[in-house]
C-alpha positions as CSV (number, residue, x, y, z in Angstrom):
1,X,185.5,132.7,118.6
2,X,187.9,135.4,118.9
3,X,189.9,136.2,122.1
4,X,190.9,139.6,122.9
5,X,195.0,139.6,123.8
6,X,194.0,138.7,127.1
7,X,195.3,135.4,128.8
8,X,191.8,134.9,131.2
9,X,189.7,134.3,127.4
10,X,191.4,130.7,127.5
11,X,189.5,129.3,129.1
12,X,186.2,129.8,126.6
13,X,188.1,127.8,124.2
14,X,189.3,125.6,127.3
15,X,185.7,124.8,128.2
16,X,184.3,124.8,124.3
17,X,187.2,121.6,123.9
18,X,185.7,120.4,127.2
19,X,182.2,120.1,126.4
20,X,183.0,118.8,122.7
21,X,185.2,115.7,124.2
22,X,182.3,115.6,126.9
23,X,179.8,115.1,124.7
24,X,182.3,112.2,122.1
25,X,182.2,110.1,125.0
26,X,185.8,110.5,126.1
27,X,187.0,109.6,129.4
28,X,186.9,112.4,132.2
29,X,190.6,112.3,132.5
30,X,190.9,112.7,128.7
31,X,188.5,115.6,128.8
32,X,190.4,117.4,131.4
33,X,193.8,116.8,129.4
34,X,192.4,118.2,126.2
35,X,190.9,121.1,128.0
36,X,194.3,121.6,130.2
37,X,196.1,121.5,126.7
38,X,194.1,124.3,125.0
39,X,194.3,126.3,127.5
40,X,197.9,126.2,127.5
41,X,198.0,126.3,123.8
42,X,195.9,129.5,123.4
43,X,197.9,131.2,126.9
44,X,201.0,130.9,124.6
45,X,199.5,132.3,121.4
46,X,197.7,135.3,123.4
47,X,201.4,135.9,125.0
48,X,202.7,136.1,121.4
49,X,200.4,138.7,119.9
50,X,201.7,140.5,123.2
51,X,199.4,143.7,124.0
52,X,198.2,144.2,120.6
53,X,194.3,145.1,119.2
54,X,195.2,142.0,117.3
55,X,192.9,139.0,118.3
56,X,193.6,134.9,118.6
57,X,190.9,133.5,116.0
58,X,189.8,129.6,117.6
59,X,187.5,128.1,115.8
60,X,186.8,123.8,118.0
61,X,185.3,121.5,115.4
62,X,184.1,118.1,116.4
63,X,183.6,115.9,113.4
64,X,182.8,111.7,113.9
65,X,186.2,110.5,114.5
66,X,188.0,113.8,116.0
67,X,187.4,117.1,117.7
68,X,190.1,119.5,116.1
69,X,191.2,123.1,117.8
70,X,192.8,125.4,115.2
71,X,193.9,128.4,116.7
72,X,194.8,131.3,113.9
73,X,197.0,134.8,114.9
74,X,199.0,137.1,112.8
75,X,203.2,136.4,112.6
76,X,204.8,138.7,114.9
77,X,207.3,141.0,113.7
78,X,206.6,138.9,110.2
79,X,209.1,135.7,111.2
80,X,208.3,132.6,111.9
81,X,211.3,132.4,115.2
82,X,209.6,131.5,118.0
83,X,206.3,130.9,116.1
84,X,208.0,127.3,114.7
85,X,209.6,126.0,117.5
86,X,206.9,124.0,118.8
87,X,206.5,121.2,116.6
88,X,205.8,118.0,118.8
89,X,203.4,116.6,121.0
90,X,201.3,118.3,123.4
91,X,199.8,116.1,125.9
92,X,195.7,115.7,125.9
93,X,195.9,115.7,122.3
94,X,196.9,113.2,119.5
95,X,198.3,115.3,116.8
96,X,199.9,118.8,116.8
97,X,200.3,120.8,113.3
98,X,201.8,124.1,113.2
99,X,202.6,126.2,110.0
100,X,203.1,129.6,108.2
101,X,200.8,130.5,105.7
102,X,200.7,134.4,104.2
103,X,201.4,136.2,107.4
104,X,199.4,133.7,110.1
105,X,200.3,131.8,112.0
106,X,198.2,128.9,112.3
107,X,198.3,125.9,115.3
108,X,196.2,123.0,114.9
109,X,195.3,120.2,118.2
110,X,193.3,117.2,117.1
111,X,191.6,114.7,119.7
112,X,191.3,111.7,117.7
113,X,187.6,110.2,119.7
114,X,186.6,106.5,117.6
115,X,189.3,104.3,119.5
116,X,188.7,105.8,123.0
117,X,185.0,105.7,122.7
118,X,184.3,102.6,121.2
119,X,187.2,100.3,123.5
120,X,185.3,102.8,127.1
């Protein structure tokens, strides 16, 4: 999906995550963390592109063992600054990647869902 520059589109991609984990089997409080972190994920990307025509490109991907949120924008003001300084853990998810390539700026959450479903 793309979302306009527009904080309120979050929670689309909030609710996508949420039915995905949902539908894995995870744990309602799980759900609601990976849904909470989305949200908050795509809130700070919108902020970044600022009031821009540019849009936030989220594609949510569940595959067997993981449901995966990459979120894709372009660089602002062509740095990296601000873009790079999140690197660690978000909570409601189990790995964070964020990188540079070309001129996006691309954040990654994955949910990994074998462990939780299988021991719930």
């Amino acid at each position: 999906m793309q979302l306009d520059a527009d904080t309120r589109f979050s929670a689309a991609a909030g609710g996508a995550g949420r039915y995905f984990a949902d539908a894995a089997g995870l744990a309602n409080s799980a759900v609601s963390d990976l849904q909470s972190a989305i949200v908050a994920v795509c809130n700070r990307e919108l902020e970044q592109i600022g009031d821009s025509k540019q849009r936030l490109e989220v594609t949510v991907t569940k595959s067997p063992d993981r449901i995966e949120v990459v979120m894709k924008r372009r660089a602002a003001n062509g740095g990296s600054g601000k873009d790079s300084a999140e690197q660690g853990m978000i909570a409601g998810v189990d790995r964070v990647q964020h990188e540079t390539q070309a001129e996006m700026v691309i954040t990654r959450l994955t949910k990994y869902v074998g462990e939780e479903v299988s021991a719930g």
